[in-house]
N, C-alpha and C positions, 0 to 999 in steps of 0.2 A: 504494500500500500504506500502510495507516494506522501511524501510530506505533506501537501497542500489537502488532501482526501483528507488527512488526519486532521486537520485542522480544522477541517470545516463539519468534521465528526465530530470534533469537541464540542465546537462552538453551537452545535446543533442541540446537544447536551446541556449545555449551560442556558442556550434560550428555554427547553420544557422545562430544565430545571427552574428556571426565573416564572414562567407564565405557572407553575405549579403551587410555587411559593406563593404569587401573587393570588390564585384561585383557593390555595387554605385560606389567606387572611382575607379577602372578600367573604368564605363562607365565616369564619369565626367573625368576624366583623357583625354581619348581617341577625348571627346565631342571637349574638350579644347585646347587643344594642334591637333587638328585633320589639316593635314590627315598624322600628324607624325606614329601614328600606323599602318596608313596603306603602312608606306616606312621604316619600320623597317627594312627592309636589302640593302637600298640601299642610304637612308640619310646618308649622311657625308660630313668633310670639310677637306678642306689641308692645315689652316691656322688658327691660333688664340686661345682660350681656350680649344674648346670643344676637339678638336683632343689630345693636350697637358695632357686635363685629360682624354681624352684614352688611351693615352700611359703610364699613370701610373698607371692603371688599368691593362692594359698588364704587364708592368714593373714588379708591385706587383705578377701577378698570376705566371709568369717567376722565381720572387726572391722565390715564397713558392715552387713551384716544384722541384727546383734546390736546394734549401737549404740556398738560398742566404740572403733569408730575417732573418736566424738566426746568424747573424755577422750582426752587428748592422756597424762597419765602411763599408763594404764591399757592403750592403745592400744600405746607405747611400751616396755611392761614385757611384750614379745610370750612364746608358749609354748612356746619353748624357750627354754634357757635356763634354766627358772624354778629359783632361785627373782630371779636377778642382774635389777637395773634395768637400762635402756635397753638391753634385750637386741637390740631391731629396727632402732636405731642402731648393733650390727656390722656391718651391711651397709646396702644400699640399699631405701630404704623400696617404691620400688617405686611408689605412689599411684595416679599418673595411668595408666601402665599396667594397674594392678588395673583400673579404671574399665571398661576396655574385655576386659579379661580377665573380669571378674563376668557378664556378660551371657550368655558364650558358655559358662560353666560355669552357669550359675541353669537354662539353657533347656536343654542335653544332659547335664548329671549325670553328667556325662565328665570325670574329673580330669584324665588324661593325655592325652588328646583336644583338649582347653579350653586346657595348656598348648601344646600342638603346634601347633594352630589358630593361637594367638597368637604364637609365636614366626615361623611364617609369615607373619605378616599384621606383622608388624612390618617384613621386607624393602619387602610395599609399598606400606606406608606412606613412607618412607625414598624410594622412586622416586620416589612422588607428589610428594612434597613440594618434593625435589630438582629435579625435572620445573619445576614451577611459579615455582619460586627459579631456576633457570637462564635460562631463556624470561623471566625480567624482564631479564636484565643480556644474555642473547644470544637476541634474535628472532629464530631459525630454530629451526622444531618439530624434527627430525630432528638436527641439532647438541646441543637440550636434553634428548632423549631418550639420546642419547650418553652426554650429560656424566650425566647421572640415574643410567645405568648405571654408570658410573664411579663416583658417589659410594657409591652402594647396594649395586654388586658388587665387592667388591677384595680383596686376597689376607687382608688384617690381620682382614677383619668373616668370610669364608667359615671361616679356619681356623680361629675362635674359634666360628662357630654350629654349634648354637644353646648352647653351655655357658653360655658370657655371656650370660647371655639380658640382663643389665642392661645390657649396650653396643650391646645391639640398637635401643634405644629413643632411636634417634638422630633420629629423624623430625623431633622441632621445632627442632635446630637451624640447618639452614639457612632456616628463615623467621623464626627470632631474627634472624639478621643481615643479611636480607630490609629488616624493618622496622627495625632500628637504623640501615640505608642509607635510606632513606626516612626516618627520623625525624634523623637528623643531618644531613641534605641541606635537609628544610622543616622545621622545628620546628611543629605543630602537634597541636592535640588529637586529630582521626582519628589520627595517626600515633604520638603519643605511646600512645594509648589500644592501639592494635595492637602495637608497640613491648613495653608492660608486658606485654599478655597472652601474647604467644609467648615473651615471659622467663621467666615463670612458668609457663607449660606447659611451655618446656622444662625448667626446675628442677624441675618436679614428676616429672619424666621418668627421672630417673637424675641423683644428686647429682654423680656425675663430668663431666656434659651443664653442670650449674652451676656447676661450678668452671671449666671450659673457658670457657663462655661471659663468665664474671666477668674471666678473666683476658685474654681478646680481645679484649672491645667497647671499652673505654678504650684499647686500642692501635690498633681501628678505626675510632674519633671522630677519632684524631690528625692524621690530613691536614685532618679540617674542623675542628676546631683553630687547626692552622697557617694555613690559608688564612683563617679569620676575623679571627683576629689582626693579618695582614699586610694586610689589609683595612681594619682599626679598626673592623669592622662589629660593635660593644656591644650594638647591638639585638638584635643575635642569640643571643646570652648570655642576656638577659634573658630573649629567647620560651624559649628552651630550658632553663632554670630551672625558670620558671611550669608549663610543660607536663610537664617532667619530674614534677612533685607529682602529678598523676594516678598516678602509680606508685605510691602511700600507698596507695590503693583494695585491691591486691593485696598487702601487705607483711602483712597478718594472718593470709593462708593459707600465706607463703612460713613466716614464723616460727613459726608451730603445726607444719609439717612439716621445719622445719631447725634451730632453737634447740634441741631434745633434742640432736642431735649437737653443738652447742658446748658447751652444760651436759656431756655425757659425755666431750669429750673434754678439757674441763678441771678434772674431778675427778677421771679418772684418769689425765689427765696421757699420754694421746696422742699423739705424736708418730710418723712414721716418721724413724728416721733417715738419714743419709745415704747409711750402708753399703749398705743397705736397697736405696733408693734407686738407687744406682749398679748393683748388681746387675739391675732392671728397665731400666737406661735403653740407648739406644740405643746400639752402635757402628756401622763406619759398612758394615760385614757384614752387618749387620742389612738395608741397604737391596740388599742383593742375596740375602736369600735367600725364596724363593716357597715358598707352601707345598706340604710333602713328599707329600700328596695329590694335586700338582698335575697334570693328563694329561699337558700339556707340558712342566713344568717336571722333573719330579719327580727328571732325574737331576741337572741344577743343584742341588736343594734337597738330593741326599746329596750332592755333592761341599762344600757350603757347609757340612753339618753337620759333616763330618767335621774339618773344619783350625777348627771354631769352639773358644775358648777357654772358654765359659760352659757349664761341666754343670752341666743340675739335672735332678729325676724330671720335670720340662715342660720342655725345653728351648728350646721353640719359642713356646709359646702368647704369649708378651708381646715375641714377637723376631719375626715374620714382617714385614717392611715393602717387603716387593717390592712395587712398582710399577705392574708386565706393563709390556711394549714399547710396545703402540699407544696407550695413556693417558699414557706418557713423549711420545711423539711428537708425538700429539694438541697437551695442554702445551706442549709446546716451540715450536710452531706457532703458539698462541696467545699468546704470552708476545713472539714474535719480531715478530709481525702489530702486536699490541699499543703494543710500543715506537716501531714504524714510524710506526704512523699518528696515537701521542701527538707525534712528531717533527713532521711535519706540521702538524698545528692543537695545534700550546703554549697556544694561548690557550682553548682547550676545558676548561675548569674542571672541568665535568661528569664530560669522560674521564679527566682526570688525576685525580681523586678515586676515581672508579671503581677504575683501573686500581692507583693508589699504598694505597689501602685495600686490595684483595686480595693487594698483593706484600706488604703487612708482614703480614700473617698466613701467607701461605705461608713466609715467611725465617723467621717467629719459631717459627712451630709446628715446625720442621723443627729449629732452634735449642736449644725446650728438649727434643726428643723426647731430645736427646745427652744430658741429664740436669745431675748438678752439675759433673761433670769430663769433661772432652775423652776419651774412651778407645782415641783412635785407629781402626784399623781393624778390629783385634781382639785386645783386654787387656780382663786383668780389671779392671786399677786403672791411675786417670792421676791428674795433680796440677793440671793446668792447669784452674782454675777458670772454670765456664761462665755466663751469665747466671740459668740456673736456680736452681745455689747462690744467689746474690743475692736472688733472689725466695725463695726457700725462705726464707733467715733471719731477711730481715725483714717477711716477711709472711705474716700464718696461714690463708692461702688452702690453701695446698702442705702444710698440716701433718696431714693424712691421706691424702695422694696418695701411692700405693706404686708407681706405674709409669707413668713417665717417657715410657715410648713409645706412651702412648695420645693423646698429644698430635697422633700422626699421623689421629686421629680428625676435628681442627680442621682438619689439612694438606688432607686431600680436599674440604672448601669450595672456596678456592679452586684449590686443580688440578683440579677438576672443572668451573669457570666457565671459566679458561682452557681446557681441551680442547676445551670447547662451541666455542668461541668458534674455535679451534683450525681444528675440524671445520666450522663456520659458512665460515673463508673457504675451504677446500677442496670444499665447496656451490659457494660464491658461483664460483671458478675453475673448477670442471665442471658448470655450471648442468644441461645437456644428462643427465649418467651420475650427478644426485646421487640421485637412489634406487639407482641400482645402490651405488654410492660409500658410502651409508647401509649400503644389507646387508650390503657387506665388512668392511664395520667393524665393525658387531653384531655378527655371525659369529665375526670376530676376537675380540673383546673377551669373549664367551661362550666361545670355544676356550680365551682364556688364563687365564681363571676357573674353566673346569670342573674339578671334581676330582674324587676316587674315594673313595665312601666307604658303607661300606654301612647304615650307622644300624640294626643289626640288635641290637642292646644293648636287655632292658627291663628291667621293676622285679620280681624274684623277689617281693616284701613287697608290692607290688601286687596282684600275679597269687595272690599267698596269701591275701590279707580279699576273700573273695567276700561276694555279699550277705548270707549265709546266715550264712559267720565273723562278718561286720562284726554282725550281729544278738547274736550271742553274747555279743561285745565290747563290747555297746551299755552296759556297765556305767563300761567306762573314761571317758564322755563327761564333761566339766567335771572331770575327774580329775586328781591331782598322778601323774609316774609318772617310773622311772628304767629304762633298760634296759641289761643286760648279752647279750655283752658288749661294753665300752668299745673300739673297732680302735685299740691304741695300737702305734706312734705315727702310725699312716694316719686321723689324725682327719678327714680329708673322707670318707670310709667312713660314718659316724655321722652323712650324709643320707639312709641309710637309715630312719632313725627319724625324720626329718622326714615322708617319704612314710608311713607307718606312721598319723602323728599325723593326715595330712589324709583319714584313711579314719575315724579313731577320737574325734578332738576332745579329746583330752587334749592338759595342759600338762605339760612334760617337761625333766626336769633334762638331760639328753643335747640337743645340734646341734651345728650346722656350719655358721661364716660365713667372713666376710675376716680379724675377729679374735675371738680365744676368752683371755679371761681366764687368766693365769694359776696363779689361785686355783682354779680351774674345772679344768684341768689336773690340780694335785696332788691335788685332792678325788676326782676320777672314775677317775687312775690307783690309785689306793690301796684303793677300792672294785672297780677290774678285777680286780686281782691276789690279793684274796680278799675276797669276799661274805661276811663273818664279821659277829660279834654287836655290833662296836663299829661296820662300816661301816652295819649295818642301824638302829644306833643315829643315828648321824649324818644318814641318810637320812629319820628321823622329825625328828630338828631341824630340817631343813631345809623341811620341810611333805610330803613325799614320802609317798600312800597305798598306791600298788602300784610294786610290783618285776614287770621282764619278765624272764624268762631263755628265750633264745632256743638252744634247744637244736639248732637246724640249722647256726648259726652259731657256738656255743660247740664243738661237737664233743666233743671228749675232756678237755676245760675242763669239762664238764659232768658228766663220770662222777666227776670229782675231786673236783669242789663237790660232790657228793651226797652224799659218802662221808664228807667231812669234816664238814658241814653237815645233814645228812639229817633228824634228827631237827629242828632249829629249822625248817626248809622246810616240813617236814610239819606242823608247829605253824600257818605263819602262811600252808597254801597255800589259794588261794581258788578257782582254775581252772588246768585244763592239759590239753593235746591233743597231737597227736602231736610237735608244732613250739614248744611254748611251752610253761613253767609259770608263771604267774601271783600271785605272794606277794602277801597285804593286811596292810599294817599295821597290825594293830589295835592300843590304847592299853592293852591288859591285858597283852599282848604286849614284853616289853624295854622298862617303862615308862624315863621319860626325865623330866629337867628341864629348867625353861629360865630364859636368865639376864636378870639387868638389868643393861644397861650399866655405870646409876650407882649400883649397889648389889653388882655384883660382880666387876666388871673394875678393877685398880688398876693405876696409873701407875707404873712403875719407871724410867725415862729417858726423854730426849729430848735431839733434836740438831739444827741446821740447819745444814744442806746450801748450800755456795755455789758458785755456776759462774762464773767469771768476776769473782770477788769480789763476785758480786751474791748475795743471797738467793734459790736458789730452790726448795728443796723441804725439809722437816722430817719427823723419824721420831720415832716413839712408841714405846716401847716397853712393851708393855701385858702384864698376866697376870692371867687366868679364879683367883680365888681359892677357886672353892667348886667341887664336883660337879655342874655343869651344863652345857646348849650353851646360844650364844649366835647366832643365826641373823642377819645383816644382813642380810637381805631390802629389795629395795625401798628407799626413802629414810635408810633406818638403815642402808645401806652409808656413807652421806658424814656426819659428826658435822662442824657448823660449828664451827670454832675462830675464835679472833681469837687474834696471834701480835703482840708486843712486842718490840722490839728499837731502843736506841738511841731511843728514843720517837716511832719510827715501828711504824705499826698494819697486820699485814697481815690480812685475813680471808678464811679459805679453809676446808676442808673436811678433814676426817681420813676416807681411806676403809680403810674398815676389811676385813678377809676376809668371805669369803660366811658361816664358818664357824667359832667358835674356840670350843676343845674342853675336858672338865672339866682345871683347873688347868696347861692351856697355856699357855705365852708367846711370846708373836709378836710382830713389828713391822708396824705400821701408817704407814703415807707420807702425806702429801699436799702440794699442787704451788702452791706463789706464784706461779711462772709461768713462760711456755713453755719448755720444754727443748730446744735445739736443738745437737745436736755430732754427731760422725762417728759413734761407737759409742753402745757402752751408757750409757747419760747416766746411769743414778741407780747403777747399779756401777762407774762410772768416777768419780764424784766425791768431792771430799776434805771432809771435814769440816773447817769455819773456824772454827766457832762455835757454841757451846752456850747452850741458853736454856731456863727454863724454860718448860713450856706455858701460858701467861697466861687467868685466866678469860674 
């Protein structure tokens, strides 16, 4: 047989081998998550995560069509939100997932469809990848397909899908740490070159995939590290230097799609706090309880709710960290096997790097899931400071991470190489019954995963813009718009008007992310609470053309504002049907002014703020001298200051309100640098020192 015959036998090989992998995880997918694939076009929600990351999925494929996604402020100033900068820096940009979301919505024209599609094909993805990352570190197909499961199916990723749909896109990180074990083992250009690329896919993947990975790979070099060092091998530094710089290649795409979030979160001053913090982080309850959906579990998971100390309106979504039994097992097996056979050959370099690189990531991901303070088994509050505080304070990786226990996300890498590996030598011990041996276990491992759930939830405001409305509607496109009314205070409701925006193409002062300005808050409650002459005034400051009032959802909210309001609605109405009245703001209509900054806003004090007896934030206090609005839209939220003290020069940013009103007075903040304490940092701190504001 000639060379090239051989070749294209292999490769014949490896394609059923790949389409076979990929036809288990589509059926275990389906198995699992069932009878979500069989409501692919009709599953949806009007409130909460899941919609929010579909409409950035929409947003995305909208921004590459248009062109918009290459202006990176333009891109970034997304439409909701509007009129606030770096509005698509509240959440997760989403990017590399749009990529493969765009294709499946350009070609079926199926919103809810294209996200459903995708949210499936994201589990397997996740198999795949897992499958191929295991099968390098444990050669047995049947052990990797195990371990695949494990990492793709488990109780933390089932009871969050598909909401999170942004923690679904977990796919590149285990061949992140694929090639970072290959690239810290041989330092070389192929590997350096693979290496960068799956860092940057996975970053592009979900920022929280970026922060995990950031914070793992330097504690997964450390055996090769140490064994270089004790070596005195310097050559090896060197290659690994050199090779490292091919990572420059990709550092243009990482920073066009991650510098907005450092610029946003250091202008307004970002931080989660600790309190924060400790409330998502793990106790050690946590790790026994399975989710409440579970077939098997489910009466464990009430007897675990009932004695848990943590109530919230989700008391579960960021606390589910069971295990199941057979992947403890598995683990334990592997871990035992493991230790054994590193006994054995100590001089195995190879295995001990293997083996000592997977256990510090399984010790430490489990380490900081407990967050900054120890909380025992189950308290709300401990004092015993954990290595995560640590990392939290002095390093601004952790300074928009709100939950601690996703870190169990990193933990199923390696518990899922050990299970393989686990299950490998329980093969290797039943050569004879290992297929049977495989089935029991799949079986198992699908039993202890299935849950009950019937995905029978869709989108009212979907099911409302048929193509026929949406034609009506066709006027709203490229349009500024506000809707009422505002669900206060159930602001994840107001993803309602996200789904709304990807049938209509307007930009909309109304969303729903991870964080919502608190300026944003007092503007849109004041406007729920009565649609009157000055909020409609404020709404034209802010660039706002039409008004929605959603009279299906306002109810008897509706008869009241008519009553009071009747005559100016009827002035400014443009459209309305049985479900909606439509107001345009025309400019003849409650005309309006607008201010300048430096010609009508005066300075009446200021103060600097010190923590720690350091400098770190100053307040303004400013007042609108004439009868006008002053809108901060866009880059006129942040006014660059430089700030004098002691003849040190600090230069930072005044961010000022979305909105300040004719002869208001308000305080404006802005931040020297990072804020880090238990509570409220800028209501908790003492004024040290007065200064004035320096030109």
């Amino acid at each position: 047989m000639s060379l090239p015959v051989r070749m294209t036998e292999r490769w014949r090989k490896k394609v059923w081998e790949f389409l076979g992998i990929t036809s288990l995880g589509g059926i275990l997918t389906a198995i699992l998550t069932w009878p979500f694939v069989a409501r692919l076009s009709v599953f949806y929600q009007d409130s909460g995560d899941y919609p929010t990351n579909g409409w950035i999925l929409w947003y995305n494929q909208w921004a590459i069509k248009t062109g918009r996604i290459f202006h990176q402020t333009d891109y970034f100033n997304a439409t909701q939100f509007h009129p606030f900068p770096y509005s698509l820096a509240y959440a997760d940009h989403l990017f590399l997932p749009s990529l493969i979301f765009s294709p499946l919505y350009w070609l079926t024209h199926q919103f809810i469809f294209s996200v459903n599609f995708f949210a499936f094909l994201t589990l397997i993805l996740s198999f795949l990848s897992s499958y191929y990352v295991i099968h390098y570190f444990v050669p047995n197909k049947p052990a990797s397909l195990l371990g695949a499961a494990i990492y793709t199916f488990n109780p933390q990723t089932l009871f969050v899908f598909p909401d999170y749909l942004n923690l679904m896109n977990k796919y590149f990180l285990p061949p992140t740490f694929l090639f970072a074990y290959c690239y810290f083992k041989n330092p070389g250009w192929k590997n350096a070159m693979f290496f960068s690329l799956f860092f940057t896919l996975n970053a592009l993947s979900s920022i929280y995939f970026l922060v995990l990975a950031s914070i793992f790979l330097p504690l997964f070099f450390l055996p090769f590290l140490i064994q270089k060092l004790v070596q005195k091998n310097y050559n090896y530094f060197l290659s690994f230097f050199k090779y490292s710089l091919l990572g420059i290649l990709f550092l243009p795409l990482l920073l066009y799609f991650n510098s907005p979030y450092l610029s946003f979160t250091k202008k307004e001053g970002i931080v989660r706090n600790l309190d924060l913090q400790s409330f998502y982080s793990a106790r050690l309850i946590d790790w026994f309880l399975p989710d409440p959906d579970s077939l098997l579990y489910h009466r464990l998971a009430e007897k675990v709710q009932r004695i848990k100390a943590v109530k919230s309106s989700f008391p579960n979504a960021d606390h589910v960290l069971f295990l199941n039994v057979i992947p403890w097992l598995l683990a334990g097996i592997g871990i035992f096997m493991g230790i054994k056979i590193l006994r054995r050959n100590q001089r195995d370099t190879s295995l001990s790097l293997f083996f000592c690189s997977w256990m510090i990531i399984l010790c430490v991901s489990f380490i900081l899931a407990l967050g900054p303070y120890f909380l025992g088994w189950n308290h709300n509050y401990g004092s015993i400071k954990l290595p995560f505080y640590y990392l939290y304070k002095f390093s601004p990786i952790l300074d928009g991470m709100r939950t601690p226990t996703r870190f169990q996300y990193v933990f199923y890498l390696p518990f899922s190489v050990f299970a393989a590996y686990g299950a490998a030598s329980l093969f290797d011990h039943k050569k004879k019954a290992s297929f049977s041996v495989f089935m029991v276990l799949l079986a198992l491992l699908i039993l202890e995963n299935y849950t009950v759930k019937s995905y029978a939830s869709t989108s009212s405001i979907l099911m409302e813009l048929t193509d026929s409305k949406k034609r009506q509607l066709s006027f709203l496109s490229g349009e500024t718009t506000f809707h009422l009314p505002v669900f206060w205070p159930d602001l994840f409701k107001n993803s309602i008007y996200l789904n709304w925006s990807t049938q209509t193409g307007e930009s909309t002062l109304n969303g729903y992310s991870g964080y919502i300005p608190e300026d944003w808050k007092a503007l849109v409650k004041g406007m729920d609470d009565d649609l009157n002459e000055d909020a409609i005034k404020q709404l034209k400051a802010l660039g706002i053309r039409f008004i929605i009032l959603h009279k299906d959802l306002m109810k008897e909210r509706y008869k009241a504002l008519l009553e009071k309001h009747g005559s100016l609605y009827k002035e400014l109405a443009f459209y309305e049907d049985d479900k909606n009245l439509i107001l345009k703001l025309r400019d003849e209509v409650l005309p309006i002014q607008k201010c300048s900054f430096y010609n009508d806003i005066a300075q009446e004090g200021f103060a600097f703020f010190a923590i720690d007896g350091l400098p770190s934030y100053f307040q303004a206090t400013l007042r609108n001298t004439k009868d006008c609005y002053l809108c901060s839209a866009g880059k006129d939220r942040y006014w660059p200051v430089t700030l004098t003290l002691s003849n040190e020069r600090y230069p930072s940013f005044l961010r000022l309100p979305i909105l300040i009103l004719p002869h208001q007075k308000i305080s404006a903040v802005g931040f020297i640098r990072r804020i880090k304490t238990e509570w409220n940092t800028v209501n908790d701190a003492q004024i040290k020192l007065t200064q004035p504001l320096s030109p």
